[in-house]
MITOR-298209 format. One record per residue (C-alpha): x, y, z. Coordinates in Angstrom, 3 decimals. Example, Ala and Ser with C-alpha at 12.3 -4.5 7.8 and 13.67 -1.06 7.14 Angstrom:
# residues 2
<u:12.300&v:-4.500&w:7.800>
<u:13.670&v:-1.060&w:7.140>
This chain:
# residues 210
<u:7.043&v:3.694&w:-25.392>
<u:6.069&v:6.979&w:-23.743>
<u:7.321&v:8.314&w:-20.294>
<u:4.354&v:6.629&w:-18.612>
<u:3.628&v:3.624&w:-20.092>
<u:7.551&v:2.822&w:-19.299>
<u:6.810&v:3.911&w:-15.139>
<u:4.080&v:1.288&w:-15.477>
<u:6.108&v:-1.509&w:-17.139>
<u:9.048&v:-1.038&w:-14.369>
<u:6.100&v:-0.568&w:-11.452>
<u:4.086&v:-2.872&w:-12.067>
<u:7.234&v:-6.255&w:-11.205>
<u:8.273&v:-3.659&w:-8.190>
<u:4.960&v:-3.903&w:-6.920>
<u:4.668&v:-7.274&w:-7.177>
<u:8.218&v:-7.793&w:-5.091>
<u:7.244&v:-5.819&w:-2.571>
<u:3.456&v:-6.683&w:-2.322>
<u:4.204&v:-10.279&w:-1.525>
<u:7.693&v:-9.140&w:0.617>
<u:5.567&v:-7.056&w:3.172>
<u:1.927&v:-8.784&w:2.835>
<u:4.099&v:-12.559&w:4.195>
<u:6.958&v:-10.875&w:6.270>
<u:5.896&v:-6.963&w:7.086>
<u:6.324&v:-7.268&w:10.539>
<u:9.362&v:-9.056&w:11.070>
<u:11.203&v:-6.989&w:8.393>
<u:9.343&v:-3.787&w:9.840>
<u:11.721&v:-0.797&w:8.833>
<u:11.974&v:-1.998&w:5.354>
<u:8.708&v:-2.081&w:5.405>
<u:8.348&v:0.907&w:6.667>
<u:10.598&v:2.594&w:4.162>
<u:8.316&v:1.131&w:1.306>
<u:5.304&v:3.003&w:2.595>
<u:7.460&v:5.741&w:2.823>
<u:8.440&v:5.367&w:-1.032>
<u:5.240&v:4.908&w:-2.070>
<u:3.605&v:8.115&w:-0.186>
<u:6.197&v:9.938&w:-1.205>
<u:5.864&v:9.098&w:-4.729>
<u:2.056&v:9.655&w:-5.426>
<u:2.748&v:12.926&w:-3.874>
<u:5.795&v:13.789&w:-5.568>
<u:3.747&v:12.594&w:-9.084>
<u:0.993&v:14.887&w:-8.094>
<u:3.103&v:17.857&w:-7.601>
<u:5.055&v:17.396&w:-10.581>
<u:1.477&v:17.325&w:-12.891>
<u:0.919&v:20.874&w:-11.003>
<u:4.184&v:22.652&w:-11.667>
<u:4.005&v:20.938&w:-15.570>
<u:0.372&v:20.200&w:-16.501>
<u:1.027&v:16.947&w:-19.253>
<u:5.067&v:16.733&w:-18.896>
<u:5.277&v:13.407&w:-17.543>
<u:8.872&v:13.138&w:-17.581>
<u:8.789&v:15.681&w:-15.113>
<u:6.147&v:14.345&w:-12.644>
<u:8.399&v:10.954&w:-12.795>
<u:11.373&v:13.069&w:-11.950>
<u:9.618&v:14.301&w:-9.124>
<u:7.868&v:11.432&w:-8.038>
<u:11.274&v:9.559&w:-7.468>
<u:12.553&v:12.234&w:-5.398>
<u:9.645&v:12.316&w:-3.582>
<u:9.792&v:8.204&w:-2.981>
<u:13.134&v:8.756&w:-1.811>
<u:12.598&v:11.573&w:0.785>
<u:9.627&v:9.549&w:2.061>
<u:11.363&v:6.387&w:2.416>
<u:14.148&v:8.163&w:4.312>
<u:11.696&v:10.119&w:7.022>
<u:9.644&v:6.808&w:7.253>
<u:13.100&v:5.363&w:8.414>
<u:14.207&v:7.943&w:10.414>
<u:10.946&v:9.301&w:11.781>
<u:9.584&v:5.995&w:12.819>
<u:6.098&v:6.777&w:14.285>
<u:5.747&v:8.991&w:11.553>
<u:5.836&v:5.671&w:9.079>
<u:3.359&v:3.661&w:11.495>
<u:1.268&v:6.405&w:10.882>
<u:1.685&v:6.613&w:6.694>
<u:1.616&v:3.006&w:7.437>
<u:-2.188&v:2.764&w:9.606>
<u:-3.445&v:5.330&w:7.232>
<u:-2.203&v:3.919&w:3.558>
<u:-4.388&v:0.989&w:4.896>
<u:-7.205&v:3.420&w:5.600>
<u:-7.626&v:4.917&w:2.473>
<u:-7.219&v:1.655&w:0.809>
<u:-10.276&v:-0.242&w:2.817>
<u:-11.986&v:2.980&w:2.078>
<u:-11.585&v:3.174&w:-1.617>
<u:-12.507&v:-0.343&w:-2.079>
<u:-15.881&v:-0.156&w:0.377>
<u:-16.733&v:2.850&w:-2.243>
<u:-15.801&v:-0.013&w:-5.262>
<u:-18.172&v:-2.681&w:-4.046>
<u:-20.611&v:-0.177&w:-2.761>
<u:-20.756&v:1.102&w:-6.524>
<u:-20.643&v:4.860&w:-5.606>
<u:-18.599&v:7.108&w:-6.050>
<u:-15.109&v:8.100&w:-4.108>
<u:-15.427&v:10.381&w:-1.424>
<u:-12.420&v:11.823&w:-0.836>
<u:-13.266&v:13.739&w:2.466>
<u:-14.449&v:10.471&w:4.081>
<u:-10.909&v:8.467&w:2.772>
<u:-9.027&v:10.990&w:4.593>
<u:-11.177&v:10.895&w:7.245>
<u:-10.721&v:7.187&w:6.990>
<u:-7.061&v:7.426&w:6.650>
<u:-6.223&v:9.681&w:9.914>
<u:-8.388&v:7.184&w:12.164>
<u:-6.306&v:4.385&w:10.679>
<u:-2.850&v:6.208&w:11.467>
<u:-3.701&v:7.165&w:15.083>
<u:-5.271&v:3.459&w:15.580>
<u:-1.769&v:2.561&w:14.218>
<u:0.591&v:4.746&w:17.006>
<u:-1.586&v:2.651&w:19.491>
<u:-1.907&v:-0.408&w:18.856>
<u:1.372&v:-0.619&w:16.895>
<u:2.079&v:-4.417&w:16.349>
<u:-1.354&v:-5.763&w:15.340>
<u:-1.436&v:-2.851&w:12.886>
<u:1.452&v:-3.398&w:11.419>
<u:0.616&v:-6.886&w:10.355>
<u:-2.596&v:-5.923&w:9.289>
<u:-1.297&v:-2.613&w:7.672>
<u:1.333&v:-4.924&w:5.795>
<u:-0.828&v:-7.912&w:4.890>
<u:-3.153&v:-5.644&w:3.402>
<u:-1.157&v:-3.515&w:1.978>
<u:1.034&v:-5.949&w:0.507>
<u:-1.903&v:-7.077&w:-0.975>
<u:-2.977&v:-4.346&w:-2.732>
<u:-0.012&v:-3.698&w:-3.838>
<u:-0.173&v:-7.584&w:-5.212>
<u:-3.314&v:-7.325&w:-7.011>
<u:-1.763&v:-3.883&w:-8.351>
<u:0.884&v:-5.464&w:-10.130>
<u:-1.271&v:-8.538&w:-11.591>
<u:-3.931&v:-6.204&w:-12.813>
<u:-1.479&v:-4.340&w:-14.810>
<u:-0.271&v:-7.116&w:-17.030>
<u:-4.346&v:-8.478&w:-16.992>
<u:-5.220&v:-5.862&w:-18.386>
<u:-2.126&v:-3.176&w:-19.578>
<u:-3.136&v:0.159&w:-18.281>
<u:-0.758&v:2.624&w:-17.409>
<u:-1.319&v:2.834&w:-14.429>
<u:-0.342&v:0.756&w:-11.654>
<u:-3.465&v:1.055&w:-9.538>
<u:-6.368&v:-1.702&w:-8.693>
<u:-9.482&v:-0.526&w:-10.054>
<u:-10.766&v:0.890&w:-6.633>
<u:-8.767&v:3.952&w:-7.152>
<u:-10.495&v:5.042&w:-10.376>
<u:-12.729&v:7.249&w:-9.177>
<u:-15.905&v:5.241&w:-10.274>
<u:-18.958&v:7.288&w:-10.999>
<u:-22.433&v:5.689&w:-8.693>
<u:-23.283&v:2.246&w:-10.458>
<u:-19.902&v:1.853&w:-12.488>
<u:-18.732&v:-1.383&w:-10.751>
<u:-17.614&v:-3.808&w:-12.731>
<u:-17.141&v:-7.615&w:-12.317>
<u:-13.249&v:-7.013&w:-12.382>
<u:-13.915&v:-4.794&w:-9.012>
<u:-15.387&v:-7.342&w:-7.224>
<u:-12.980&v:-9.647&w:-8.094>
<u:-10.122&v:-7.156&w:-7.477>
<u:-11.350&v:-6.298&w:-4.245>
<u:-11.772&v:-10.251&w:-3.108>
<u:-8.647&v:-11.179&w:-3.834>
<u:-7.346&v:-8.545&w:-2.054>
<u:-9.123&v:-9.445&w:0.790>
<u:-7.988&v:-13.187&w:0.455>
<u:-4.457&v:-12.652&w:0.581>
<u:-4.623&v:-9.806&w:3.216>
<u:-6.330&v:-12.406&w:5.292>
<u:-3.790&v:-15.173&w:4.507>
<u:-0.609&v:-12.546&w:4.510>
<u:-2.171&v:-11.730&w:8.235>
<u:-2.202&v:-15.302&w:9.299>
<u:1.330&v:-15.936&w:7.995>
<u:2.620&v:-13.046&w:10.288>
<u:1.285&v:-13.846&w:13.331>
<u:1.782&v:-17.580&w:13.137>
<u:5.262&v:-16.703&w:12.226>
<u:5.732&v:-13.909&w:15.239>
<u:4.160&v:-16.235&w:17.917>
<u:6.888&v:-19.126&w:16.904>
<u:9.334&v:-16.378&w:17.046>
<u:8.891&v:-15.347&w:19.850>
<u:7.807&v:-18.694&w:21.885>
<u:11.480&v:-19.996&w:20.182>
<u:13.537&v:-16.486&w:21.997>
<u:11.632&v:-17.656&w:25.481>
<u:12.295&v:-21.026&w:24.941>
<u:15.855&v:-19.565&w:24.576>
<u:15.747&v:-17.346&w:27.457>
<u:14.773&v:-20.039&w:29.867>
<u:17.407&v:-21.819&w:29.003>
<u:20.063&v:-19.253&w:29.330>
């Protein structure tokens, strides 16, 4: 098993754990939440980096995607507007990518950046319905990531969105991909807020009687 194909087996369970972890409970269990984004940032660009100091050496771009993951988790932490911002715009690029899928054209990546800024400042505004709709729907993409990859064993650990598709390539399995998504981002939303309001109608309730 090459150096990729064993970053997908060990992604692909990860993703899973923490897909359905922040898509349910994101908001109440915000910094670890927050750290994931962070990881997950951090990795991609650590990955990408590593590809451009070693063209085809994966080993190395795994190296240097965990270090990455790690640094990004810990300013996510630390920094924490910074990771409602990687959090708003991870959800950007996302709804972006998978508005190209459906749309059958292909990615533009000026307009997901675009996307992905207006998501992040929406984010440092309006902090706590973006965060459960930042984790729901990330936690569901990260979801359908991990379910994808033993459907169909790719490498990679990435829904089909994020494939670059060429105008007209859609597939059935993108349409699918990208309704699902949307089904459990919806429900994962839901969950949060019913379980916020009860939250915090039980700490008044508590209040008043202190």
């Amino acid at each position: 098993m090459n150096v990729t194909s064993w970053a997908g087996q060990l992604a692909a369970p990860l993703a899973l754990a923490a897909g359905v972890l922040t898509c349910f409970m994101g908001y109440r269990i915000v910094k670890i939440t927050l750290g994931i984004t962070g990881f997950i940032v951090g990795m991609t660009g650590g990955w990408a980096l590593g590809l451009s100091l070693a063209p085809g050496n994966n080993a190395i771009a795994l190296v240097c995607s965990l270090v990455g993951g790690v640094i990004g988790a810990a300013l996510c932490v630390w920094l924490f507007f910074l990771g409602i911002f990687l959090l708003g715009a991870s959800t950007g690029a996302i709804a972006g990518a998978a508005l190209f899928s459906i749309g059958a054209s292909e990615t533009q990546p000026i307009l997901l950046i675009l996307l992905a800024i207006l998501f992040g400042l929406i984010a440092l505004v309006l902090q706590k319905f973006m965060i459960i709709v930042s984790t729901s729907f990330g936690g569901s993409y990260l979801i359908i990531a991990g379910v994808l990859h033993f459907l169909t064993g790719v490498p990679n650990v990435s829904p089909p969105w994020f494939n670059h598709l060429q105008p007209g390539s859609a597939g059935i399995l993108d349409y699918v991909a990208v309704a699902f998504w949307l089904i459990l981002g919806i429900a994962g939303m839901s969950f949060q807020y019913k379980a916020t309001q009860t939250s915090e109608e039980a700490s008044h309730r508590e209040t008043q009687v202190a």
